[in-house]
N, C-alpha and C positions, 0 to 999 in steps of 0.2 A: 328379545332384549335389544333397546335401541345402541347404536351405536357411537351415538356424541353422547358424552360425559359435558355436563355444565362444571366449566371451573369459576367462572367468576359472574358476578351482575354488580354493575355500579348503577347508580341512581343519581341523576342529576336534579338538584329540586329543589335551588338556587343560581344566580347568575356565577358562573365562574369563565373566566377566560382561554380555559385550558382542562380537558380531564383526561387525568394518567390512570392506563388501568396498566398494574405493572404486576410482577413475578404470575404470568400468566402460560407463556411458553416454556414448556421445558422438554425435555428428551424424553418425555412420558406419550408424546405425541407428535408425528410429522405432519399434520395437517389440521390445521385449523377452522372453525367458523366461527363469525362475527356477527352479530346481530343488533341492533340499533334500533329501535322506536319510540315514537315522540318526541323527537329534537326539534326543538324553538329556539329562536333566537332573541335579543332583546333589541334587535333592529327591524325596523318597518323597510326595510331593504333586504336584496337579497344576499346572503352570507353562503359562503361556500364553508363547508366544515371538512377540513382537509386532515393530516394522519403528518406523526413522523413514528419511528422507533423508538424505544428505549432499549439501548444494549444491558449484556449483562454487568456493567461496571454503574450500570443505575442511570448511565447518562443518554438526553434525548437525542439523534444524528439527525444536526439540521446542515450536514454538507452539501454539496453539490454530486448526490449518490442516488438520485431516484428516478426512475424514468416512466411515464406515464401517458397510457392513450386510453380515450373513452369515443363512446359513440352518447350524442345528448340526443334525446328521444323526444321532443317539445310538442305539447298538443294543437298549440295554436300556428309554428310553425314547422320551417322546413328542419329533418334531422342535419344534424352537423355532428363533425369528428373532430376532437382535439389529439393531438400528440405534442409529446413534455420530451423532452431530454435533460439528464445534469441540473434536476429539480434540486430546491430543498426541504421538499414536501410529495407529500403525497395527494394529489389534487382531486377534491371535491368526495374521495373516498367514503365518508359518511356523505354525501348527496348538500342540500343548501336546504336553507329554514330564511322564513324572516318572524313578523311579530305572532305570535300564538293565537289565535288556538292552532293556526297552519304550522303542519310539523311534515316532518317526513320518518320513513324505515330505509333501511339498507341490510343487505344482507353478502357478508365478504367470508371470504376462503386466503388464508396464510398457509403456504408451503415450504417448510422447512426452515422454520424461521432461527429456532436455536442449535441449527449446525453452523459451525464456523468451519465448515468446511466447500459450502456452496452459497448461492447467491439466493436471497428470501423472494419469494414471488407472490403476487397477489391475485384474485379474481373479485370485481364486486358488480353490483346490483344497486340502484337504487332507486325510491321516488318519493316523491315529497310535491307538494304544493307551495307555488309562491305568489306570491299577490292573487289570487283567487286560479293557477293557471296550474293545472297538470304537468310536473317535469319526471323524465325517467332516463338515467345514466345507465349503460354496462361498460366495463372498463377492466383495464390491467396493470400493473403497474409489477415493478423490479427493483428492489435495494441493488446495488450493484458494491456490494460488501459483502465480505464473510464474516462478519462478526455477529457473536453470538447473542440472539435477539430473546430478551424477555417478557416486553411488553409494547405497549402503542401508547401513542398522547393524542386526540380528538383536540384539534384546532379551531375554533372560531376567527376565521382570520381578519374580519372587519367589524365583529362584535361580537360580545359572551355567547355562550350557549345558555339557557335559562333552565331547558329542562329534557329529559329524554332519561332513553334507560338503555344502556351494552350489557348484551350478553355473549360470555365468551365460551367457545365448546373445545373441547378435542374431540378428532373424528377417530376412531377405534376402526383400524382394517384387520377385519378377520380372515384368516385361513383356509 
């Protein structure tokens, strides 16, 4: 018997500038995984598809609460490191798209996201293609809040997403 349960799949399969997958976290599970494939963008540029939260009062925290380091893994050049402090996002989390058919996957891990008792932590993966060029992100990032988290928003922050598909699991620890 596998051990992630599937709680949700949204479909994106129009342009929208924003998708909320919400009432997804609950006290049914500490740990999370995220899944992402086929994200396009509607720009012939590159888009970074970044993350915020949505607490459990429905609303998204776009404070200055999130802290964020990745390692970019580029085919054609040299790897580089970013580090974020007192963001108000979660950067490049779902990876970067521009015009379709070039899309990318990511695959992220949420820890402990609907305790409002400790701080939400992240792990993610990603890769995707841009302008014909192989890109691969691992990264981490931190809500630096206790508030009780029940879903994510998927940002296109310089143009819509056109199309992709999240899927969200809880990870079941057995005894």
């Amino acid at each position: 018997m596998s051990n992630l349960r599937l709680i949700n799949e949204t479909t994106v399969s129009a342009s929208v500038s924003n998708v909320d997958v919400t009432n997804v976290f609950s006290a049914d599970f500490d740990i999370y995984k995220i899944t992402t494939s086929g994200f396009t963008t509607v720009s012939t540029t590159n888009t970074d598809l970044d993350a915020r939260f949505i607490n459990s009062a429905g609303s998204v925290i776009s404070s200055s609460s999130y802290d964020n380091a990745h390692s970019n893994l580029k085919a054609e050049a040299s790897f580089s490191e970013t580090r974020q402090t007192n963001q108000t996002i979660i950067s490049s989390i779902f990876g970067s798209g521009d015009d379709s058919p070039e899309g990318g996957g990511t695959v992220s891990y949420i820890f402990n996201p609907f305790s409002n008792s400790s701080y939400t932590f992240g792990l993610f993966q990603v890769s995707s293609n841009i302008s014909g060029v192989h890109r691969s992100r691992k990264g981490i990032t931190v809500l630096k809040s206790t508030a009780s988290i029940t879903g994510f928003r998927i940002v296109g922050v310089s143009a819509n997403v056109d199309e992709g598909v999240v899927r969200t699991y809880g990870l079941r620890v057995d005894s």
